[in-house]
C-alpha positions as CSV (number, residue, x, y, z in Angstrom):
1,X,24.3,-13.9,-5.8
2,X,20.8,-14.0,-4.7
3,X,18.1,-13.1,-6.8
4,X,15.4,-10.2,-7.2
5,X,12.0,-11.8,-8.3
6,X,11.6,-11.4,-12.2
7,X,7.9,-12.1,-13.0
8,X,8.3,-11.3,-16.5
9,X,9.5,-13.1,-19.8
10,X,9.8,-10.6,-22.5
11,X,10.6,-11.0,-25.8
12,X,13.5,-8.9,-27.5
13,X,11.7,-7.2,-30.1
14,X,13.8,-4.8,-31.9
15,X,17.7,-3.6,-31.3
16,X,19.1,-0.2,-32.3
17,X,22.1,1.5,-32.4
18,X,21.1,5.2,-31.3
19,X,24.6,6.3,-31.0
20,X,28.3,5.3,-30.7
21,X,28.4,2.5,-27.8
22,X,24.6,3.0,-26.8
23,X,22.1,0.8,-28.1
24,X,18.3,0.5,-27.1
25,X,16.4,-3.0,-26.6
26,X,12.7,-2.6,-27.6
27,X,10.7,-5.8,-24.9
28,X,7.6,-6.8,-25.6
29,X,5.1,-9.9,-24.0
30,X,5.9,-12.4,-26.4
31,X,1.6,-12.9,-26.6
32,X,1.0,-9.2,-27.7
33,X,-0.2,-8.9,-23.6
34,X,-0.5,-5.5,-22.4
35,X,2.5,-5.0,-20.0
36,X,2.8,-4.0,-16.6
37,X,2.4,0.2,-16.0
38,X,5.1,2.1,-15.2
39,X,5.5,5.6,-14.4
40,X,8.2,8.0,-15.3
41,X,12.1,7.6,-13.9
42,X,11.1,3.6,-13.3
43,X,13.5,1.1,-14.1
44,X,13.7,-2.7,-14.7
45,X,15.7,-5.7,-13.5
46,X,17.1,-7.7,-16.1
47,X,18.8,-11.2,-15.9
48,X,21.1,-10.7,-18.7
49,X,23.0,-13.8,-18.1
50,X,22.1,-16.4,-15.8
51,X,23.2,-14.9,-12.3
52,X,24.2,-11.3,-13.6
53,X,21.0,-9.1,-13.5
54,X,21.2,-5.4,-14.3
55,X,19.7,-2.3,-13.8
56,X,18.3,-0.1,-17.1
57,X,16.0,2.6,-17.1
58,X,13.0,2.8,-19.1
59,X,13.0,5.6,-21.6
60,X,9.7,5.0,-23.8
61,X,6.8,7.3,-22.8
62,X,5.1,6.4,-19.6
63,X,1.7,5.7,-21.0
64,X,3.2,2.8,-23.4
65,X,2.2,-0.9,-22.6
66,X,2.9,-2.5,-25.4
67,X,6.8,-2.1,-25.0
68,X,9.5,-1.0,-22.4
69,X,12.6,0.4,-23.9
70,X,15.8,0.3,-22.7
71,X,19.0,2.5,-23.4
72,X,22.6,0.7,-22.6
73,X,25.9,1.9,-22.7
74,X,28.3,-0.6,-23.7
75,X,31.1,0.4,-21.2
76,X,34.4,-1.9,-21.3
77,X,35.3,-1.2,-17.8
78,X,32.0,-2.0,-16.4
79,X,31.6,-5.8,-14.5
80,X,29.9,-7.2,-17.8
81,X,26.9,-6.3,-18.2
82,X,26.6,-3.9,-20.2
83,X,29.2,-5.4,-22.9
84,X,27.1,-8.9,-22.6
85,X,23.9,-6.5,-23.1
86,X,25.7,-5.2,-26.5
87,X,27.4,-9.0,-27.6
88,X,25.2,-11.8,-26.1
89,X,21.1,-10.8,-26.2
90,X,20.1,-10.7,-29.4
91,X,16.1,-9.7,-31.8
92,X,14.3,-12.8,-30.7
93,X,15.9,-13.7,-27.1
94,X,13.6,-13.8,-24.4
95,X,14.7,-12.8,-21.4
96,X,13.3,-12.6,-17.8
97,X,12.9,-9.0,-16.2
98,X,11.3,-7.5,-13.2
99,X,8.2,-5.2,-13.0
100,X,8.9,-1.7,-13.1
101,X,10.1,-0.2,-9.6
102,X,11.0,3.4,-9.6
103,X,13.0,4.9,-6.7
104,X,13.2,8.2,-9.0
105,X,9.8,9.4,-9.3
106,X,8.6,12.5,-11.0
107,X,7.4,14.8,-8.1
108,X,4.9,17.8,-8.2
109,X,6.7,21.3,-9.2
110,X,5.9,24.5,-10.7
111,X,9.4,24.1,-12.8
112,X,11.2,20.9,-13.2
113,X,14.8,21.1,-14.0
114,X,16.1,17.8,-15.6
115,X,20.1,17.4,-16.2
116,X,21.5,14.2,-18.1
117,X,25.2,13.2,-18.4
118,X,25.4,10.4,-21.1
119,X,23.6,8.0,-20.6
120,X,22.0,9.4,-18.1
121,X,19.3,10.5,-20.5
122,X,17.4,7.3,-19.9
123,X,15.1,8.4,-17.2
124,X,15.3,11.9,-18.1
125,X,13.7,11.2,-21.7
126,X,11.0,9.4,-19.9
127,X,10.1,12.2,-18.2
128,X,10.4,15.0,-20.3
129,X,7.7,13.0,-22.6
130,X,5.9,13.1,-19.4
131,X,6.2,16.7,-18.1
132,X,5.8,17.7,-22.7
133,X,2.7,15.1,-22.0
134,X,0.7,17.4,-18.9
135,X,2.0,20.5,-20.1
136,X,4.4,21.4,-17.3
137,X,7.1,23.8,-17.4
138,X,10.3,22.2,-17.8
139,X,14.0,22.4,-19.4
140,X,16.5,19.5,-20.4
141,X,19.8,20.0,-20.4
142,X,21.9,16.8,-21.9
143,X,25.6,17.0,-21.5
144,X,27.6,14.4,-23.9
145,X,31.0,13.8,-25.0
146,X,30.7,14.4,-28.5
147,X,27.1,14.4,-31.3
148,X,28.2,11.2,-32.1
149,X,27.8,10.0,-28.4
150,X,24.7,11.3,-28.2
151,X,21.5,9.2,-28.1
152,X,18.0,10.0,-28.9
153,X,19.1,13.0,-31.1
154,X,16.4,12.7,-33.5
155,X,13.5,11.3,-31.3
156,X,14.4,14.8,-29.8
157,X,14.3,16.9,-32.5
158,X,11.0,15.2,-33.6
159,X,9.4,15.5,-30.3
160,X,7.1,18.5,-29.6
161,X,9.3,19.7,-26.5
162,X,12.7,19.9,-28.4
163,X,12.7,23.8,-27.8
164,X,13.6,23.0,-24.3
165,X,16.0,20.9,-25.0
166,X,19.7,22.0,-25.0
167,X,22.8,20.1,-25.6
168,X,25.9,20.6,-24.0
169,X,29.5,18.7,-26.2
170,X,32.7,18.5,-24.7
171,X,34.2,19.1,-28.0
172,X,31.9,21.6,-28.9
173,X,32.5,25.8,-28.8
174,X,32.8,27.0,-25.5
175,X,29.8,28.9,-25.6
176,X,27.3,26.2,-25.9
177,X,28.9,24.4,-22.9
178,X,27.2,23.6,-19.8
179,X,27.5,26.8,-17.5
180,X,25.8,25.1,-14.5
181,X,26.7,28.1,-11.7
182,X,24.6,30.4,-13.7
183,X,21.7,27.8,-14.5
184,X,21.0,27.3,-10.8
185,X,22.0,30.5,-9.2
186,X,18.8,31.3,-8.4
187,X,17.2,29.1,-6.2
188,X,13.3,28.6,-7.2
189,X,11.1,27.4,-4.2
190,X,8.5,26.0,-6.4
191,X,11.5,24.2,-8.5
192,X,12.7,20.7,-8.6
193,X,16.0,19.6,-9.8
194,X,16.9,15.4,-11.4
195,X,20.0,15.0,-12.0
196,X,21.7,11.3,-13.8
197,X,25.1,10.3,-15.4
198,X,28.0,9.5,-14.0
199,X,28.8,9.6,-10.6
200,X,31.2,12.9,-10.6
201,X,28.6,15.0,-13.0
202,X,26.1,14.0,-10.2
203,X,28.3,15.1,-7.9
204,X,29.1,18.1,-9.8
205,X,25.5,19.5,-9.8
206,X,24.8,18.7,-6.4
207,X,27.3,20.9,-5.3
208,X,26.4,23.8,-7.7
209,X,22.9,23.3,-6.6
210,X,24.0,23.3,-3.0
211,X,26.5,26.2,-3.0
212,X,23.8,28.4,-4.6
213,X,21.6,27.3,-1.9
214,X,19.2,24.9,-3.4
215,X,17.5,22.5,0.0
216,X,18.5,18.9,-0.5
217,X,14.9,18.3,-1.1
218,X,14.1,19.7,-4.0
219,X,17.4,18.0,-5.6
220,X,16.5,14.2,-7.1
221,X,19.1,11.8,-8.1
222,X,20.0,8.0,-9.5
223,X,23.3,6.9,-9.6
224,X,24.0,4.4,-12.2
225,X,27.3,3.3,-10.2
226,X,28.4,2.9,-6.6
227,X,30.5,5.3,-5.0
228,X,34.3,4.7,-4.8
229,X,35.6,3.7,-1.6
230,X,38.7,3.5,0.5
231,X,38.8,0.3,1.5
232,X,42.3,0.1,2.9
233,X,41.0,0.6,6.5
234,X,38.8,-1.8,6.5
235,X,38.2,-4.4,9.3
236,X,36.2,-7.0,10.7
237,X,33.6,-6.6,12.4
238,X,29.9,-9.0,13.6
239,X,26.6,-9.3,12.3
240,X,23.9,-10.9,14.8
241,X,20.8,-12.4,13.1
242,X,18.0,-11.1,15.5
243,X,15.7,-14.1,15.0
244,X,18.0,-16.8,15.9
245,X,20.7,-15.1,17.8
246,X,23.3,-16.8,15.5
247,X,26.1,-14.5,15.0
248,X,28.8,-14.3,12.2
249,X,32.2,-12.4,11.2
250,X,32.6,-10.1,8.5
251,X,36.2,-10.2,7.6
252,X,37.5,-7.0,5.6
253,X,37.4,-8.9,2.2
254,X,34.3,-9.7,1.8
255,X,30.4,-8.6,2.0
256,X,28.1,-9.1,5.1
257,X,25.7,-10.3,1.7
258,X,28.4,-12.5,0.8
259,X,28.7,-13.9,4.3
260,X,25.2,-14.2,5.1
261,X,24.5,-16.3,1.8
262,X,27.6,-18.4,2.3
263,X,25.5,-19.4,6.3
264,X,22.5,-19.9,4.2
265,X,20.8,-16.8,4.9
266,X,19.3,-15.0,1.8
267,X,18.7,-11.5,1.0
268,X,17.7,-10.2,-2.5
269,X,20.3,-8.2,-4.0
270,X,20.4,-6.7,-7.5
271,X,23.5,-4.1,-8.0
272,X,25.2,-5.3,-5.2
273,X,27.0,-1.6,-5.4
274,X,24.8,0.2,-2.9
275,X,22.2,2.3,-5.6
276,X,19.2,0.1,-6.1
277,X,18.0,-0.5,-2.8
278,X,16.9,-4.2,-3.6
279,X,19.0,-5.3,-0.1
280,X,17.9,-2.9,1.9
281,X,18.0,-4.4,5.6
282,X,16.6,-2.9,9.1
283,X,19.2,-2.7,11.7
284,X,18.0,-3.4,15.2
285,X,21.5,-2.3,17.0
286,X,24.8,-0.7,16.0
287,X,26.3,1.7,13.8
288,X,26.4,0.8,10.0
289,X,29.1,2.4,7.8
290,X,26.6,3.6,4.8
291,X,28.6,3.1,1.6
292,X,25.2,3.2,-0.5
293,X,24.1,6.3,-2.8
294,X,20.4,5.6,-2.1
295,X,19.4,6.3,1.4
296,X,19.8,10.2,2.1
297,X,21.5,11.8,4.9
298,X,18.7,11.7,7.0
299,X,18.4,7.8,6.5
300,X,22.1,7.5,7.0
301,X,21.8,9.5,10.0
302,X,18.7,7.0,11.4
303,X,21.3,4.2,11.5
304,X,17.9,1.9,11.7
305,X,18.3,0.4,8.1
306,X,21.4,0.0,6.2
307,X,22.7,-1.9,2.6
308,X,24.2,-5.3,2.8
309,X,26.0,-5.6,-0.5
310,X,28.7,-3.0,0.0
311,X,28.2,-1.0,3.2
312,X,29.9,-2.1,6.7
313,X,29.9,-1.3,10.3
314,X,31.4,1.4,12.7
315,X,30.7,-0.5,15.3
316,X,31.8,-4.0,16.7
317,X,28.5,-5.9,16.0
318,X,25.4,-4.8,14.3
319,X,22.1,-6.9,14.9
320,X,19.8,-7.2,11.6
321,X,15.9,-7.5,11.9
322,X,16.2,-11.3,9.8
């Protein structure tokens, strides 16, 4: 896998356990340095293990830099990193890490509307401390398994916005469940709408939102996973390099990353699943297949730019701007 840059060494500072499965790591310049600004919804790149780097959002407040916080969901079934974030990196480690990029930015709003599935929190937190920090109007509205999975309880309840703060349990009464028809009935002009968690709660809200009218640009999202795919139908196909005019097959099992690092031609990649945008590539001619959940349908539509780690081509040959 190629690389992202990660300009920073960072010490591990402090480790804790903030519910079952979810643990946050406190980083720190191992000097005392001030670190570099980030703003709310940002996340990091971290090389967890040499050639695995990972995705985490920050979820201290935005005006920190003496620390970045992370949240991480050990998840069994993920591709490692999250369980070697929980079993390998330990108070002490340094590790190296990106600045912060943040492709989930806070925008202006009258109302802000923020809705967290697990651990989906992590940006949200950052910017409720934000919107509680300028004195904006806003609601939070975390949706969890169980109390017991639930992180940042207490920072909650001992922050000064915890009035607008409502959990939603699985387990819990049916009355304090998530109704999320009647919470965006009414679409609000002047509203915005962030949305993170798992791919189908995402999913779930965007459809809500949409049914009830909401325009697509008031609705933000980050996935933390790419979308599932039916590969079956998958088939070769070319890729052109425009600069030199060399031209290369894409066979149905593998990449057009893969097979452009396997010629010698590199192109950063991070989540290699289509949300990050770290590979994002111009396309000079053809039809990509978009597989990604970052570019919107408007980008999709554009066909002029297109991700490299998971998504494909309609047509015979597509011709990238390398």
């Amino acid at each position: 896998m190629s690389s992202v840059p990660l300009s920073l060494i960072v010490e591990v500072k402090a480790r804790h356990d903030e519910a079952r499965d979810i643990a946050t790591f406190e980083l720190a310049d191992p000097h005392g340095r001030p670190l570099p600004a980030f703003s709310a919804g940002a996340h990091l790149d971290v090389q967890v293990r040499s050639g695995l780097i990972r995705q985490y959002s920050l979820c201290n407040h935005p005006e920190e830099r003496d620390r970045y916080l992370i949240g991480v969901l050990r998840d069994p079934a993920s591709r490692g990193g999250s369980v070697a974030m929980h079993e390998e990196i330990q108070v002490g480690d340094l590790i190296q890490i990106s600045a912060p990029k943040n492709h989930f930015p806070l925008k202006p709003a009258a109302r802000t509307l923020l809705l967290a599935g697990g651990i989906g929190i992590t940006p949200l937190l950052c910017m409720a401390e934000r919107l509680a920090h300028t004195d904006a109007e806003f609601e939070l509205h975390y949706c969890t398994r169980s109390p017991e999975r639930t992180a940042f309880r207490r920072r909650i309840a001992e922050s000064g916005f915890a009035e607008r703060v409502h959990f939603h349990f699985d387990d819990g009464a049916a009355e304090q469940k998530l109704d999320l028809e009647a919470l965006v009935a009414t679409p609000d002009p002047d509203a915005r709408v962030y949305v993170c968690g798992p791919t189908g709660f995402i999913e779930a809200v965007l459809t809500a939102c949409k049914a009830a009218g909401w325009p697509s640009e008031r609705l933000h999202t980050e996935y933390f996973a790419g979308a599932v795919t039916d590969t079956a139908d998958d088939d070769s196909f070319e890729v052109k390099i425009a600069s030199s005019g060399a031209s290369f097959s894409v066979p149905a099992d593998k990449t057009v990353h893969q097979v452009l690092a396997e010629n010698g031609i590199e192109i950063m990649v991070s989540c290699e699943q289509g949300v990050c945008g770290t590979c994002l590539t111009r396309v000079l001619e053809g039809e990509p297949d978009h597989r990604d959940l970052y570019l919107d349908d408007d980008e999709h539509a554009a066909n002029d730019q297109f991700t490299p780690c998971c998504s494909r081509a309609k047509s015979k040959v597509l011709v990238l701007d390398l």
